[in-house]
N, C-alpha and C positions, 0 to 999 in steps of 0.2 A: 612603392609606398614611401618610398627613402624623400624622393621629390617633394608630396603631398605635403609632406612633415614642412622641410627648408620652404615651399611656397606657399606655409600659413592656411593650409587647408584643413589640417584636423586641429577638433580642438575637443580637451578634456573635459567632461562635466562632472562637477564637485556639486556637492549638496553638504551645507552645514549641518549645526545640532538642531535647528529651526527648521530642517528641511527646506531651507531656501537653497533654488536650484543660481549655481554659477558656473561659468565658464573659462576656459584659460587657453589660451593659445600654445600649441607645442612646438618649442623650437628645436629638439633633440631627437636626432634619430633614434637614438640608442637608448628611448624611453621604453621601460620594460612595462607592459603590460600585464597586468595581474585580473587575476579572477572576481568578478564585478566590476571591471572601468569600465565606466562608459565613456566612450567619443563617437564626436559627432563628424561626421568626413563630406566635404565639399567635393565633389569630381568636377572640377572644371570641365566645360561643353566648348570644344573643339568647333567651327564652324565648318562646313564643307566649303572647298574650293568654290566658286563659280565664274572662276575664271583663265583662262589656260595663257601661262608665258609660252612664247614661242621660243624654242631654245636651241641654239645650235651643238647639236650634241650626235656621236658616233652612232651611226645604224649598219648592222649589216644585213643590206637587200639581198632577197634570193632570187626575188623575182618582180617587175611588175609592170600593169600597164593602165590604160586611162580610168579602167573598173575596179582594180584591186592593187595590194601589195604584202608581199608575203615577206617576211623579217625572221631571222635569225637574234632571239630577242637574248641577250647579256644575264648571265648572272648576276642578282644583286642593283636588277632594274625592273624597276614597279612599270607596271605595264598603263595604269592612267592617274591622273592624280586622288585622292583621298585623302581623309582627315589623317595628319600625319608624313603624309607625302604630299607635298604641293608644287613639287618641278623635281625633273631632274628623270621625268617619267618618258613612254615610249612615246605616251600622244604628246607631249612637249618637244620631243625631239621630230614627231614627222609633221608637226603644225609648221614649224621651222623650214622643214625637208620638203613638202609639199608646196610651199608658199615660196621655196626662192631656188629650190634647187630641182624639182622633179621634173626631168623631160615629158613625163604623161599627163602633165595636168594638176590642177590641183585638186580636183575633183568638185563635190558639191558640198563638204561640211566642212573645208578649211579656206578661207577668202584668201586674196592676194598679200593680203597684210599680215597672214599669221593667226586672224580670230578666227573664230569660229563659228557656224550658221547651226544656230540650236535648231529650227524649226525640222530642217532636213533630215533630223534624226528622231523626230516625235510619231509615234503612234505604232512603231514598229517594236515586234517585243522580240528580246535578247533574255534569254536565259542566264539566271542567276545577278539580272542587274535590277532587283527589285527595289526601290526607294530611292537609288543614286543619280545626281543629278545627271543629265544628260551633254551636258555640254563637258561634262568630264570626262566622255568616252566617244569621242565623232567619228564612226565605222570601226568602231571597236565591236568584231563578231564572238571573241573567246577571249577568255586571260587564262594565264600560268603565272606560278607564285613566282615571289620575289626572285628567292632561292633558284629556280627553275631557267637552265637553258635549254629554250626548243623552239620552233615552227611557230608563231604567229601570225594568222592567216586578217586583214586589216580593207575594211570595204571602204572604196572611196564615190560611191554614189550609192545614190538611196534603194536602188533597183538590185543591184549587188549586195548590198548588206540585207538587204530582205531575203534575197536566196540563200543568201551563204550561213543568216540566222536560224533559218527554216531546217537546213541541211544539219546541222551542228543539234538541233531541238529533236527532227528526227531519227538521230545515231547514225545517217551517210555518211559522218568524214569517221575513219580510220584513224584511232589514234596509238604511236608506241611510245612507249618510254623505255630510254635506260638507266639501271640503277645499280646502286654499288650495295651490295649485302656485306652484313659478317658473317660470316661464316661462307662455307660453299656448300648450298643443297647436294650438287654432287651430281644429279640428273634433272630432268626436264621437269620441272612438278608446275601445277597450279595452285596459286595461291588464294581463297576466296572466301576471305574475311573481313566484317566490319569494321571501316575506317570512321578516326572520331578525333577530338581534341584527344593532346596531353593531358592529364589532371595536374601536370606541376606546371610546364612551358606549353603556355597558350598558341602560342605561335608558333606551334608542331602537333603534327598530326602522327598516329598511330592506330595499333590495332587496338579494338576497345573491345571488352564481353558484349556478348552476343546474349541475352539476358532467354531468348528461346533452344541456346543449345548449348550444350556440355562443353567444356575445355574450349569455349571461343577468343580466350583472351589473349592469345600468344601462339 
């Protein structure tokens, strides 16, 4: 919010004894809002990437060959670009990795120069990439969050990313995680409760009430 304020986005509206309505720009964080202020808040709109740098940046391969490539993806690295992230991502680094360094090829959605061939990736559906453009993810079959190191499974032709989308839609690939608790259960238990936003930090997830069953919130 702190931002919005310094980059002239919210602004106060005042109504005289006339009832003529005015406006005032806020330049102070530390403006305390009281009971009846109105403002008016601009959210500036972010454009989507549509366009991928090729970027020489650290991968570590687990495996691959002219069809696929399987990645050991980093904590604290966004897995394609997005509003907010626009390099510095996994496909930025194997646009780079496929274009000058891969012994298997480059496959069929990244050219010799580092772009990328949107068409090769059109018509095939990927779970969970509903609205985003597509040149922002070329044989992208799964992501893991930012935060998150694991197994990234990465198609590099159209006939591969079909199957391996299909497989992943299906529930055939096996997935584990490991995780650090507080506390120690103690023994072997399951845990199987509704995951959901934080209501404070957006950008965490938690267990949320279960609004059909008793005691589901913890």
């Amino acid at each position: 919010c702190g931002s919005l304020v310094i980059d002239g986005h919210v602004q106060l509206i005042k109504y005289d004894d006339e009832n003529k309505k005015s406006s005032e720009v806020l330049s102070r964080k530390g403006f305390k809002v009281e009971r009846g202020t109105m403002l008016r808040v601009k959210i500036p709109m972010e454009e989507e990437p549509h366009k991928i740098l090729a970027q020489k940046l650290p991968l570590s391969i687990l495996y691959e060959d002219e069809y696929m490539i399987v990645l050991n993806k980093a904590n604290g690295m966004v897995v394609h670009p997005a509003v907010g992230n626009r390099d510095g991502t996994v496909v930025n680094a194997l646009a780079y990795y496929l274009a000058n360094e891969s012994p298997h090829g480059n496959g069929e959605f990244i050219n010799t120069d580092g772009t990328v061939r949107v068409e090769n990736s059109d018509g095939i559906s990927i779970e969970g990439t509903d609205g985003e453009v597509v040149t922002n993810r070329p044989g992208i079959v799964h992501r893991l969050d930012k935060g998150t190191t694991g197994v990234l499974v990465v198609a590099k032709t159209r006939a591969a990313l079909a199957a391996l989308s299909q497989s992943f839609k299906d529930r055939k690939v096996e997935k584990t995680y490991l995780a650090i608790t507080v506390g120690n259960p103690g023994r072997l238990i399951t845990i199987n409760k509704p995951i959901g936003r934080h209501p404070k930090n957006r950008q965490c997830m938690r267990v949320v009430p279960d609004p059909h069953k008793r005691n589901s919130g913890g």
